[in-house]
N, C-alpha and C positions, 0 to 999 in steps of 0.2 A: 795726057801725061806731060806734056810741051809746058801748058800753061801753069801744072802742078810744080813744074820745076821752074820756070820763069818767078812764080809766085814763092818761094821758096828761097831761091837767089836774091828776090827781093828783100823778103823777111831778112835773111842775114844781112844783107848791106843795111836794112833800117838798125839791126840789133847792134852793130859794131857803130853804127854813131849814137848810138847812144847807152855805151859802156858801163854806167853807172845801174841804168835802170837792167840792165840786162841781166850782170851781173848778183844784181842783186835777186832779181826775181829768180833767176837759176839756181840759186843758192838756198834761196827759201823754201823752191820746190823739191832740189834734192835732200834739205834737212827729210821734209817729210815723205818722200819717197826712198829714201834710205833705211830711217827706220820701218817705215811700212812693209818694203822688201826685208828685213831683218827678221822682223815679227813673224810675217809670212811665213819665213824657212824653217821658222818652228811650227807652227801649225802645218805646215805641207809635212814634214819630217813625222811630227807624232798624230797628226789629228789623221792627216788626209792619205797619204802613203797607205798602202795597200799592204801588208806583212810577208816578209820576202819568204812563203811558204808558198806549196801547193793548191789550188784553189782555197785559199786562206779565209774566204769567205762562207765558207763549211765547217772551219773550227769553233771548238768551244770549250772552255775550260768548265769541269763538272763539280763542282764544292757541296764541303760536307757543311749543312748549319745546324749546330744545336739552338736553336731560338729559344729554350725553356731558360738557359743559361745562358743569354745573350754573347754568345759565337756562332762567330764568322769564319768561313773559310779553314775549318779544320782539317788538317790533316786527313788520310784515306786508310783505312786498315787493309789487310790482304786481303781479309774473304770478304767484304765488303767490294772490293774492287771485280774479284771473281764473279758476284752476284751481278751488278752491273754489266760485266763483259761479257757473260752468256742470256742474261734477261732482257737486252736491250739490242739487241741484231736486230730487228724490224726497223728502227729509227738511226742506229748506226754504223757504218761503214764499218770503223774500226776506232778503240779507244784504248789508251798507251799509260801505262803509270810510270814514274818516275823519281828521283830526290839525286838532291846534289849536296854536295859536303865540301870541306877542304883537308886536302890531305900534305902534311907537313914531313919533309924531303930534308932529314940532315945532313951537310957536306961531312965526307969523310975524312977529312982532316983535323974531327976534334974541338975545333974551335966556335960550337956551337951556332954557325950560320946554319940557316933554316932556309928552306923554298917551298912555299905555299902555291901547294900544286891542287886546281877545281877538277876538282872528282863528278863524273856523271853517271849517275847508274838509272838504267828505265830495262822496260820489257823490251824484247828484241826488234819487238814493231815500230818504235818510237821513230825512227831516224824517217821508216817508209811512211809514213802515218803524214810527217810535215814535209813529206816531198825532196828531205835534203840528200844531197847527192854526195856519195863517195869516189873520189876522184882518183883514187888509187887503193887498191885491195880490194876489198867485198865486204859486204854489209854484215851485220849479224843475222844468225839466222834462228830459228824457233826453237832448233837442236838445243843455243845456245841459254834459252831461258829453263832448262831442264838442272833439279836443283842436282848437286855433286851427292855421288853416293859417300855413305856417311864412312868417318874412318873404319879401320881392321874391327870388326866386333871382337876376334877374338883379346885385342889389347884394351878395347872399351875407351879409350882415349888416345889422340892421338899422337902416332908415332913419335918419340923423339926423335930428332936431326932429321927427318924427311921433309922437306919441303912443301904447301899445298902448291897445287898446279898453279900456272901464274894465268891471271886472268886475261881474257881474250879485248882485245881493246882495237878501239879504233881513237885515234889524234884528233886536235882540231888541228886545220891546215896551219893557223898559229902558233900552235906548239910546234911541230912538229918543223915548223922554220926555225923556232928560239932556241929550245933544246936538243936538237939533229941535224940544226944545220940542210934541212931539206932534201935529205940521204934521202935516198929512196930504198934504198936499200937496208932499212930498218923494217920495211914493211915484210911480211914472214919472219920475224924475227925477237927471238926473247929479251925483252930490254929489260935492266933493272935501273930505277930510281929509288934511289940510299937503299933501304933493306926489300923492298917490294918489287918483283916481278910481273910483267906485262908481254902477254904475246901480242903486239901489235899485227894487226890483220887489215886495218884501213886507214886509210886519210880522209877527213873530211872538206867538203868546198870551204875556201876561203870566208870568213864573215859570217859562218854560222851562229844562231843563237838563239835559245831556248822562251821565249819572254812570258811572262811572270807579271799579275801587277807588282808596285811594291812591298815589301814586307812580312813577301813569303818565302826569303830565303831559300832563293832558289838559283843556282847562279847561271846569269846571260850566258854566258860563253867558256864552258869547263873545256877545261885543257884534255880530256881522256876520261872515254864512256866506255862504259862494260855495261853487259849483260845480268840483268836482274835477275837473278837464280832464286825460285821461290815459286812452293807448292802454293798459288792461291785459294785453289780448293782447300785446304787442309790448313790453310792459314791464321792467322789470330785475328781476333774483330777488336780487341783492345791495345794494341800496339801500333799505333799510327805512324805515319812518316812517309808516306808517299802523296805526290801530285796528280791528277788525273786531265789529259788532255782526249779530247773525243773529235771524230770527225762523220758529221751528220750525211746520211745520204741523200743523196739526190734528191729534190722534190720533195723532204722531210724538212717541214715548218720548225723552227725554235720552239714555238707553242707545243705539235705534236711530240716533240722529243720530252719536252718538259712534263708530260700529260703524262708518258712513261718513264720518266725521273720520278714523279710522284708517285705513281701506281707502285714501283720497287720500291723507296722510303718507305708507304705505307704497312706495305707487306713486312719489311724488314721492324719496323716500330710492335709490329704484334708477335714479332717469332720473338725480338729482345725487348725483352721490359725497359731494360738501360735506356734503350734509343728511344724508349717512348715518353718516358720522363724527362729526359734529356731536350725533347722535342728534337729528333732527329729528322731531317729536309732535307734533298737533293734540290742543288739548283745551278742551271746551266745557264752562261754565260756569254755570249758569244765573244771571242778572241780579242777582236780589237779594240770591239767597244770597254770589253772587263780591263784591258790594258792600259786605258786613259782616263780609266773614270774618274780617280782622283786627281788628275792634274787638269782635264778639262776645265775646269772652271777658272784654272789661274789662265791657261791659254789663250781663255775664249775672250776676260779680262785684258787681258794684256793686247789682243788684237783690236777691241774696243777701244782702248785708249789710244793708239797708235792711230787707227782712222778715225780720230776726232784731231788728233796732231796735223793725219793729210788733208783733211778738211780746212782748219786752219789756214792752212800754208798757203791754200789752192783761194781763201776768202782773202788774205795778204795780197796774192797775186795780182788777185781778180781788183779789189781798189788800186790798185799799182794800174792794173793796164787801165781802169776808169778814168784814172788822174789824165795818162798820158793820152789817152782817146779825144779826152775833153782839150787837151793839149794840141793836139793834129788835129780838129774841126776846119781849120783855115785849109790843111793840106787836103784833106779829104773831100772838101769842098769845090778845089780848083779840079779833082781830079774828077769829081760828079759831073762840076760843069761840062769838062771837056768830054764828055762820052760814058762815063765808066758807069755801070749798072749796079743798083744794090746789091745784086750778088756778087757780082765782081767783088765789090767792095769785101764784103761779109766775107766772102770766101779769103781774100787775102789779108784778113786781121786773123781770121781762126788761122790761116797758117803758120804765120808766126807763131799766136798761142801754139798750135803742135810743135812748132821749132823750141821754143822755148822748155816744155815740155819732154824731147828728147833729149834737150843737153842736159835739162835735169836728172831723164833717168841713169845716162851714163854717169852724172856724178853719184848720183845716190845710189847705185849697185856700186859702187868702188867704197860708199861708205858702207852700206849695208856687210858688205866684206869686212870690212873694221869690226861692226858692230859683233858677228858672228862670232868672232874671236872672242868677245867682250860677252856675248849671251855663255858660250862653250865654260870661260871661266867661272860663273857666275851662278851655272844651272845646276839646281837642287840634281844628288843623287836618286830621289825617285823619279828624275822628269825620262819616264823611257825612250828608245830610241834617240837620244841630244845627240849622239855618237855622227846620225845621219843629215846632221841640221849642215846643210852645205846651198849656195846657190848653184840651182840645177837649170836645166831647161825650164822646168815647171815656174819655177822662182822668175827665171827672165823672164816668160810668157805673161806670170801676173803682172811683173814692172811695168811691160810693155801696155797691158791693157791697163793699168795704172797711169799711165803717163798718157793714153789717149782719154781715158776718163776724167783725168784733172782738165784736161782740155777745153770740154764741155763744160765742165763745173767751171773755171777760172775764165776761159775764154768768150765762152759764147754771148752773155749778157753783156760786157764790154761790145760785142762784135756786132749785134744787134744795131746797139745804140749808137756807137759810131758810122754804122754804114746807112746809117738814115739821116743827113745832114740837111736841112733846109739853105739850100745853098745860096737865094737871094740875100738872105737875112746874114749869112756869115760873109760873105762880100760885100756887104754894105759897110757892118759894123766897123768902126772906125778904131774902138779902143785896143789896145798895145796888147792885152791881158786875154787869155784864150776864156771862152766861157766856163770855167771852173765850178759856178753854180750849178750848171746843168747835170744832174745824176745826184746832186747833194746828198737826199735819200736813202739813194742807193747803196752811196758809201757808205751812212752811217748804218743802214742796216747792218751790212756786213760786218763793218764791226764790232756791233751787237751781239752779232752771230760768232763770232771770233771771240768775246771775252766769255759769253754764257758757255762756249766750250770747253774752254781754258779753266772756268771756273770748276766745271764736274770735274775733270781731269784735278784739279789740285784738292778737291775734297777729299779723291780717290787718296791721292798721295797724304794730306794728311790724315786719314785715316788709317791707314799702312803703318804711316811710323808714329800713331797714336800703337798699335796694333805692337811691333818692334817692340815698342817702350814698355808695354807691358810684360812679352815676353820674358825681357832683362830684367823685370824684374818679379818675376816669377821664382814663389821657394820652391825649389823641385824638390826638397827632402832630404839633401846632402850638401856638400858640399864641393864643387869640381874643382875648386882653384887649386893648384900645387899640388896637384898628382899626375903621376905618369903612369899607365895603363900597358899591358902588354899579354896577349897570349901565349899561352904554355899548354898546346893543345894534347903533346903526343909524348911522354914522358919516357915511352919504351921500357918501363918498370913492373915486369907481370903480378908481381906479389903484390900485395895491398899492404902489408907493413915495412915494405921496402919505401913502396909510394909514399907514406905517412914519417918515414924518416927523413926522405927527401925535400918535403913540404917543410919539415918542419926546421930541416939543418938551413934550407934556401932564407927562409922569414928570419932564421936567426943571423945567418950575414945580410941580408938585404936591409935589415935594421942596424946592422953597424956600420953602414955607409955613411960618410958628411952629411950631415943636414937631412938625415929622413928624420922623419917623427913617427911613422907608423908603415905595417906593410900587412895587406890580407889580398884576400880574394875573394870572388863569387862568377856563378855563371846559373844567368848572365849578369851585367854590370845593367843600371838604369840607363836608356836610351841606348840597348846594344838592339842591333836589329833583329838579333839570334832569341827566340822567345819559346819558354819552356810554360805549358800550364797544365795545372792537376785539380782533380775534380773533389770539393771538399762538402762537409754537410757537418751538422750538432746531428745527437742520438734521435734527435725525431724524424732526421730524414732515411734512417732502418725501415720506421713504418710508412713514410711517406716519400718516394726517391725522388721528388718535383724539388722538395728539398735543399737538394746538393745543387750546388754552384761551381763555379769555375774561376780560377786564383792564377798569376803569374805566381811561378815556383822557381823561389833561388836557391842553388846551394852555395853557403857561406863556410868560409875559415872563421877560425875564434879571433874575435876582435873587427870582425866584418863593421861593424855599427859604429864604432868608435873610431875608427881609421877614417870613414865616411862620414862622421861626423852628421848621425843621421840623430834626433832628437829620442831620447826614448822615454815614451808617456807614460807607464806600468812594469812592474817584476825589473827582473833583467834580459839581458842579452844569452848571445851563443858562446860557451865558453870550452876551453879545450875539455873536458868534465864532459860533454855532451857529442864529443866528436868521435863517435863510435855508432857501431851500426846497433846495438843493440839499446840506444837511447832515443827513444820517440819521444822525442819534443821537439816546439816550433817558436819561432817567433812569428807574429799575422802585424799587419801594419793599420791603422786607424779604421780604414775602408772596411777591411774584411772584419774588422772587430765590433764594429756597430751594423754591421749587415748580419752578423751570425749571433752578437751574445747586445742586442738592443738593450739600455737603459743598463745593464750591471755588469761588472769585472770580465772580464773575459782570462786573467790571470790565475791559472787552475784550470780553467774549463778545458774540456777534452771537443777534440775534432777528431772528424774520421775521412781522412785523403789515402787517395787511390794513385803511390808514386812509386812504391815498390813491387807490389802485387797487384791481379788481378781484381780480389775486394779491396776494400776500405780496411785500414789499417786506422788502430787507434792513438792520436796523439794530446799530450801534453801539454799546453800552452803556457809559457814562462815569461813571455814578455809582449806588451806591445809598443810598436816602435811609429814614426810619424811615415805615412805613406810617402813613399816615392815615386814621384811621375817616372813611368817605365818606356811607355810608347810615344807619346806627345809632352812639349810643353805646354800645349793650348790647353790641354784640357784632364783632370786627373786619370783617367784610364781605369782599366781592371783594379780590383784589387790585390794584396801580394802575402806570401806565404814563405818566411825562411826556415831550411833544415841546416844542418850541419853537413858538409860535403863527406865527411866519416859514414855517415848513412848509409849513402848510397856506393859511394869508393873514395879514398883517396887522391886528389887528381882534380877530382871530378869540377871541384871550385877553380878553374884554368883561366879565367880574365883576373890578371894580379895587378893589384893596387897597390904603390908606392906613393906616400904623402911624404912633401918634400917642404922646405921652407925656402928653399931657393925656386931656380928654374926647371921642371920636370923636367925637361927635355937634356936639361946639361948632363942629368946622372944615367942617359943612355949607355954612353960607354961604358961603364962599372958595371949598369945590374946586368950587360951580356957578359962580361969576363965573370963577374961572380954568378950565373948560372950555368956557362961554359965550366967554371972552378968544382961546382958541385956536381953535375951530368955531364958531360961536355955532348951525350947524343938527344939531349933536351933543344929543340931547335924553338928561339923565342920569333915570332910574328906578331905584326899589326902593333907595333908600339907606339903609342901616341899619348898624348897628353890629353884629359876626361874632357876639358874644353873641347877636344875635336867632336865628341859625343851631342855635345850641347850645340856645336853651331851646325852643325851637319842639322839636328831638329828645328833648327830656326832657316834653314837652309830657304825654304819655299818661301816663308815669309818677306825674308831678305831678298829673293828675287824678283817677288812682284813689287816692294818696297821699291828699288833700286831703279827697278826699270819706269813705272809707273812716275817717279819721281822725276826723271831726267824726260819723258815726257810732257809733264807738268810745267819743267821748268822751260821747254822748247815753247811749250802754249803761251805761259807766260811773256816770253820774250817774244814771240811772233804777237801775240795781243796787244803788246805796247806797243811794239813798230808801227801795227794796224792804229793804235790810238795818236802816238806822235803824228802818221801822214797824212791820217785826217784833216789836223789840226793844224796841219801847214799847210795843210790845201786850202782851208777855211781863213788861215792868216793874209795868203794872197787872197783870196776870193774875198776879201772885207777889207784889202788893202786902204781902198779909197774912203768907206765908210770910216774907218779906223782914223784916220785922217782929219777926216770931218768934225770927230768927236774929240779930239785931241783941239784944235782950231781953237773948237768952242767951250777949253777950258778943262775936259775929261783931265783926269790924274792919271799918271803911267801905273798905280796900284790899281785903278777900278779899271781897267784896260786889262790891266795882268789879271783882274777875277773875272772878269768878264769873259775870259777865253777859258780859264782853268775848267770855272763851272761848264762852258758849253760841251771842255773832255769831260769832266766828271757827268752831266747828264748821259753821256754814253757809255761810261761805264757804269753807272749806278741801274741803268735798263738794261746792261749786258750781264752784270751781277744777279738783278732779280729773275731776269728767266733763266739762267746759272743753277739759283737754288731752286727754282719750283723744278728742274731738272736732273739737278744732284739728290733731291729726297727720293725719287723715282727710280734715277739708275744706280743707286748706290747699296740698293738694295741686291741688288744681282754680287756685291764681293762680302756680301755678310758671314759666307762659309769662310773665306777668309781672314776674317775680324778677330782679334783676340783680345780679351775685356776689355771692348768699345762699342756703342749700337753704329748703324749705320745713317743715323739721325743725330749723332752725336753734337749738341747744341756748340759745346767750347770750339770742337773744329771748325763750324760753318763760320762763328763769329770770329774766330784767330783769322778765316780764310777772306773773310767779308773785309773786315781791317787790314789785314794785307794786300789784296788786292787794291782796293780804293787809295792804299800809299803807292802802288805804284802808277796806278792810274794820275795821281796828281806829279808825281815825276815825271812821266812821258807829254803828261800836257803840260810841264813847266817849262821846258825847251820852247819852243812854239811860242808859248804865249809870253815869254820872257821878250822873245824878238818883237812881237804885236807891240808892249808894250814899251819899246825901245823906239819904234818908228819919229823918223822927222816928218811931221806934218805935210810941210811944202813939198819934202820929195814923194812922199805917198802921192799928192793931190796934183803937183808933176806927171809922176807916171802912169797916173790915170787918165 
């Protein structure tokens, strides 16, 4: 330990005289151990973290697929759920259904403020099921999933002025600090929020949350769960909207569970013909893996590139400490002579290297810190769990083995070579100049190694914002510029031609505002995350139910199309003519129009969708309009089906559209006073501008874009450094040569190509194993590509030419000084 710290105190006195090189290598290593640690804290956070439940490792989330009608993850019906939960006790513990909503809280003052309060309703077991703990009160109990007896038969409807009982609830520890102020004394107690009553009965632990992958609507952390009241036995198999979470028993394989997922599906596909045509499949998932499956690939990316960044840095280093090794031969020499042993030696060059190495980590956790901030801002809404991306112990632990691992990579090949000095031969030698030639090889390897890295990483990145670019210009079907977007969830208007006066007084002042040009609604709006679909079929799927297919279902206000500025190919649109419940007709968008009525008109032709009733109802087709991308910009999606929001109720169309020719966002204050002006108990939420829609979709994109890029650009600049030190290492090392050639007449220009070409031979072999590298791994971000291959020829050769300009910049320094040299004093200082 003596000699460990002896050797240590050394290291730092060598590194403070020589300030530049220390400096600088510390700095190189914490670029790339910063972001490494950065990167890290999101993979530790989503990939690697263990799900802060119950042996969490026994979860699985259980989904419905129609495969015949290419769905995913359908929704769960009651008596389907029943079926499961008494057919499946051999393989499971216990399995919990669930849905979550938002429920909107108008202040009593009138002035149409709104609070958008996450509702969670499951079976009573749900809370014990994920192991989460109630901190105060007591949990639900099984009493509590018992449906309410139904109102007075003798009134047949219920009573007026009596109140329903107010529902049993338990807080999240979150609320229940925001809006109680952390009373304890709310608990046993009836609380109401705006017109709704809640018997609060518990508080939940701090940081609970439900998780969901993305896209099923299902919210992380509701502010107030209640009790799922609902006969499942006796339940409907056609009205879906619950989630299904299971927890497999002990020593019950995912295989065996699945084996009787299947066995139920099967049996259920032959009691209902629907599910069988439908291709109705149970398929279980386990928890955390179903929870990252879509971002896994950006993660896994993004960690990729980052450790080609620390590799870099640590290749940087590693010529840096070459240079200086071949520098100290004299000093290392005197110290052989006088006693000191190869190991000796060896052991106290790697120390240093680990000295060096620690100051780097501590700088690069202080960047890594920065960065975190910079990921937090930056991270797409589906990336789960970003909320936990912190440096933890876990996070330092890897620095740390990061920073002894660079050690060996960076250090040990320098340490080698330096602690093996032929000490007669550097004692004798006479000249001024340490032997610089010695490792020449080596160096340029590495920086071979150093550009071919730099190179994958910036194909990555051009591709990204080949990727980007396409996005932007992507027709999604509408048009999002100069609208302003807002929900109108909860109108408080029981009659339906109350509701239908209100719609219609609201569009007529929301139209007479400055600078609108147009005002409708639908729900949902394209790229709302909220997704409605109904199962549709032509007459020949009566005799054949394989048939029917499955359609995102909007319901629109009159003027829906026109407002949105969506193209219409056939007929017309939805006009207030059609806004009633007793008019079945639709408009279907491109997709669904050349999938149901191939080669002729689909204008007149009848569908038969299943959105009001149990069967297929017959509709009218009036128009078809150009598909809108609903769920991606990448790629066109499902196709789509609009009704009249009259249809189904008034209301119903709640995501309202204001086209504006100014700034959507300026006419905020108006269209609250003028819906305040016409309901003042209409409380308006989520107002935003449709852009928010569109970049929230390009969200992912734009973050491996962003990140992947400023990695690229760190390679790059660690690449040249690595090509300029080279190249000045080679400028001394050829001082006298250079000299010689000058004497006998050389031009200062064939001096200046004679050094360029020797960087560009190093860049142009660091480029070629680049690309036979980047066609390789470049393949692994193809799922994230959007109209570009990952072979794409323009990128390689933009990257190819880019590169090689910078490579002749980094060798233009260097070789500008070579070719500046005074003769005599070169052949002086040799």
């Amino acid at each position: 330990m003596k000699t460990f710290a002896a050797d240590l105190a050394y290291a730092a006195r060598m590194l403070r005289k020589n300030p530049g090189f220390a400096l600088t290598a510390v700095a190189t290593l914490a670029l790339g151990m910063g972001s490494t640690a950065a990167i890290f804290s999101v993979v530790n956070a989503v990939l690697l973290e263990p799900l802060p439940y119950e042996r969490p490792e026994r979860l699985v989330h259980v989904w419905h697929d129609l495969r015949n009608r290419n769905v995913t993850r359908f929704p769960w019906a009651p008596a389907d759920f029943h079926d499961l939960r008494t057919q499946a006790t051999d393989v499971f513990e216990d399995v919990a259904a669930l849905n979550t909503f938002r429920q909107v809280i108008v202040s009593e003052g009138g002035d149409g403020r709104a609070e958008q309060v996450r509702m969670g309703v499951a079976t009573p077991n749900l809370l014990r099921l994920l192991g989460a703990r109630v901190v105060m009160g007591t949990d639900f109990t099984e009493a509590d999933g018992v449906p309410l007896p139904p109102p007075d038969a003798q009134q047949g409807t219920p009573m007026q002025g009596v109140p329903q009982p107010p529902a049993r609830t338990i807080l999240s520890y979150e609320f229940w600090q925001r809006h109680f102020g952390g009373n304890p004394g709310v608990v046993g107690t009836v609380a109401t929020l705006g017109d709704q009553r809640f018997e609060v009965i518990g508080v939940l632990e701090p940081g609970f949350e439900v998780l969901f992958p993305p896209g099923i609507n299902i919210e992380r952390a509701p502010d107030l769960w209640t009790p799922m009241r609902v006969n499942f036995a006796a339940g409907s198999r056609v009205n879906v909207a619950q989630r299904v979470i299971g927890r497999l028993k002990e020593g019950v394989s995912i295989q065996r569970a699945q084996e009787r997922a299947d066995t139920i599906a099967a049996s259920l596909r032959e009691q209902f013909p629907i599910k069988k045509t439908a291709g109705f499949h149970l398929r279980l998932e386990p928890m955390h893996q179903d929870l990252v499956a879509d971002v896994r690939p950006v993660i896994l990316t993004l960690m990729g590139a980052v450790a080609f960044v620390m590799l870099i840095a640590c290749a940087n280093v590693a010529n840096l400490l070459l240079v200086r090794a071949a520098a100290r031969e004299r000093e290392l020499a005197v110290r052989a002579a006088l006693g000191g042993t190869r190991m000796r030696l060896f052991r106290q060059l790697l120390v240093e290297s680990l000295l060096l190495a620690l100051l780097a980590a501590g700088g690069g956790i202080i960047l890594a810190m920065l960065g975190i901030d910079v990921l937090l801002a930056l991270g797409p809404e589906n990336l789960p769990r970003l909320n936990r991306v912190a440096i933890n112990p876990t996070v330092l632990l890897f620095t740390g083995a990061a920073a002894v691992a660079s050690t060996v990579i960076f250090g040990l090949v320098p340490a080698l070579r330096a602690s093996r000095p032929d000490v007669m031969d550097l004692l004798r030698r006479s000249g001024r100049m340490s032997n610089l030639s010695s490792g020449n090889w080596l160096r340029n390897a590495v920086v071979v190694l150093e550009v071919a890295l730099a190179f994958v990483l910036l194909v990555g990145s051009g591709l990204m914002f080949r990727s980007f670019v396409a996005l932007q210009q992507v027709q999604p079907g509408y048009d999002p510029n100069g609208v302003l977007t807002f929900l109108l969830p909860n109108l408080r208007i029981p009659e339906n031609e109350a509701r239908q006066a209100f719609v219609r007084e609201l569009r007529a002042r929301l139209e007479a505002l400055p600078n609108v040009t147009g005002v409708t609604g639908a729900s949902p709006l394209p790229l709302d995350p909220r997704e409605s679909m109904a199962r549709y079929g032509t007459e020949e799927a009566l005799v054949d139910a394989t048939k029917f297919g499955q359609a995102t279902l909007h319901a629109v206000q009159p003027g829906y199309f026109e407002v949105m500025r969506t193209r219409v190919l056939e007929g017309r649109t939805i006009s207030e003519v059609d806004n009633r419940p007793d008019a079945q007709v639709l408009v279907i968008d491109r997709l669904l129009a050349a999938r149901a009525f191939p080669g002729k008109s689909a204008v007149g032709q009848t569908l038969l969708i299943r959105v009001r009733t149990p069967e297929p109802e017959r509709f009218k087709v009036i128009g078809v309009v150009e598909h809108q991308r609903h769920s991606s910009l990448a790629i066109d999606g499902r196709e789509a089906m609009f009704v009249a929001e009259g249809l189904l109720n008034h209301g119903a169309a709640n995501r309202w559209v204001v086209r504006t020719t100014g700034d959507p966002l300026s006419l905020a204050a108006s269209v609250r006073s003028t819906v305040a002006a016409v309901n003042p108990r209409a409380g308006i939420i989520e107002m935003q501008p449709m852009l928010a829609f569109v970049e929230r979709a390009q969200a992912q994109t734009k973050f491996a874009l962003v990140l992947i890029a400023v990695f690229a650009g760190i390679a790059l600049v660690l690449a040249a450094v690595g090509l300029y030190s080279v190249l000045s290492t080679t400028v001394r090392q050829r001082t006298a040569e250079i000299g010689v050639r000058m004497a006998f007449g050389a031009e200062h220009s064939s001096i200046f190509r004679m050094m360029v070409l020797q960087g560009l031979k190093l860049g142009a072999t660091g480029v070629a194993f680049g690309i036979g590298a980047a066609l390789i791994l470049t393949t692994v971000i193809q799922s994230m590509l959007v109209g570009v291959r990952p072979t794409d020829p323009a990128t390689f050769v933009a990257i190819v030419v880019g590169f090689l300009v910078i490579a002749v910049v980094a060798c233009g320094v260097p070789a500008l000084r070579a070719a500046r040299l005074d003769p005599m004093v070169a052949l002086r200082n040799e």
